[in-house]
N, C-alpha and C positions, 0 to 999 in steps of 0.2 A: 577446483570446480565445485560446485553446487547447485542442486535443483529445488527449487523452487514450486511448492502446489497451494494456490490457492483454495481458499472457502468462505462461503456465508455471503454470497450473491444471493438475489432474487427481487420478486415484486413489493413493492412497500407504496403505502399511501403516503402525498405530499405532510409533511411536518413528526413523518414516523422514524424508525432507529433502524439501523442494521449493525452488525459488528463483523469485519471482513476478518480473516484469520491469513497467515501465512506461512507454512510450516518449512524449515528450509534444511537440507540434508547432512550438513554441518553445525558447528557449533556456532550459534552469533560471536562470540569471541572473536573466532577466525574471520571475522567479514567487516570490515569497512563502515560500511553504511548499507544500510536497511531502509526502503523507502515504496511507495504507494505511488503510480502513478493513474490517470485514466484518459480514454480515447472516445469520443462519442461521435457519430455517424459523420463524415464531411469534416473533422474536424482535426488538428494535431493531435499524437498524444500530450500530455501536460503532466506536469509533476505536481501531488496534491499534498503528499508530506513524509518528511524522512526525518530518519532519526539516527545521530553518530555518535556511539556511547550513550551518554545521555544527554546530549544535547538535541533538539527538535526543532524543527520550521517546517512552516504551512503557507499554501496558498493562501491570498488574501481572501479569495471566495472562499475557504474553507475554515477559516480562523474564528476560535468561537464554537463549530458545532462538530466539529471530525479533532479525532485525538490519536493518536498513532504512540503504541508503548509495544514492548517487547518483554517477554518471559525467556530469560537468561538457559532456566531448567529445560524448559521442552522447547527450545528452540523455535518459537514461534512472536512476529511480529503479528498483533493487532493495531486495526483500523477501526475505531469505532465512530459511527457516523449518526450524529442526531440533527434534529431538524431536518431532513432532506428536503431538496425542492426538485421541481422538475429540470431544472439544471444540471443535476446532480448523476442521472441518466447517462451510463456510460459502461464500457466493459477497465475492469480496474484491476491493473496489473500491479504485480510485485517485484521489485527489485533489488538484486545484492548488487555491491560494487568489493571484489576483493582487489586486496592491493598486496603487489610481490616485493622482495626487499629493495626491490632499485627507487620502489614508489610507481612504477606500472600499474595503470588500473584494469580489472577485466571486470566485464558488463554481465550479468545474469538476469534474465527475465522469468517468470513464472507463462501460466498460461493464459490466465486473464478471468476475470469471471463477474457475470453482467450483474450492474444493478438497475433498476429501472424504478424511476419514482414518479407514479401515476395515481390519479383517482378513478 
């Protein structure tokens, strides 16, 4: 098991930065994959970018100005997000995927936490 706390939401003007944080209660070793997804009002949620080992993939709308890395040491996946646009407006969850020896996967969510990109 694992929990999951997001940070580094908030208000940002169109074409400014955020860098999301995601701290997670075990060691990233032990987890699968590590990934960002986001939900915005009326909408699915979507998967914006995850990273396994070192391997990474991104959304096509996000490819280019959002970078998703992990610190091994403090257990923490970042999200950093430049350019944003008003598109981009959404609450942005965090996600583990651990996996048991048979290759079972189990789902982990964070608690979400909004960005909002307005002038």
């Amino acid at each position: 098991q694992v929990q999951l706390v997001e940070s580094g939401g908030g208000l940002v003007q169109p074409g400014g930065s955020l860098r999301l944080s995601c701290a997670a209660s075990i060691s990233l070793f032990s987890i699968h994959r590590m990934g960002w997804y986001r939900q915005a009002p009326g909408k699915q949620r979507e998967s914006v970018a995850r990273i396994t080992g070192g391997s990474t993939n991104y959304a096509d709308s996000v490819k280019g100005r959002f970078t998703i890395s992990r610190d091994n040491a403090k257990n923490i996946v970042y999200l950093e997000m430049n350019s944003l646009k008003p598109e981009d407006t959404a609450v942005y969850y965090c996600n583990a995927i651990l996996m048991d020896v048979a290759g079972s996967e189990y789902d982990y969510w964070g608690q979400g936490t909004q960005v909002t990109v307005s002038s």
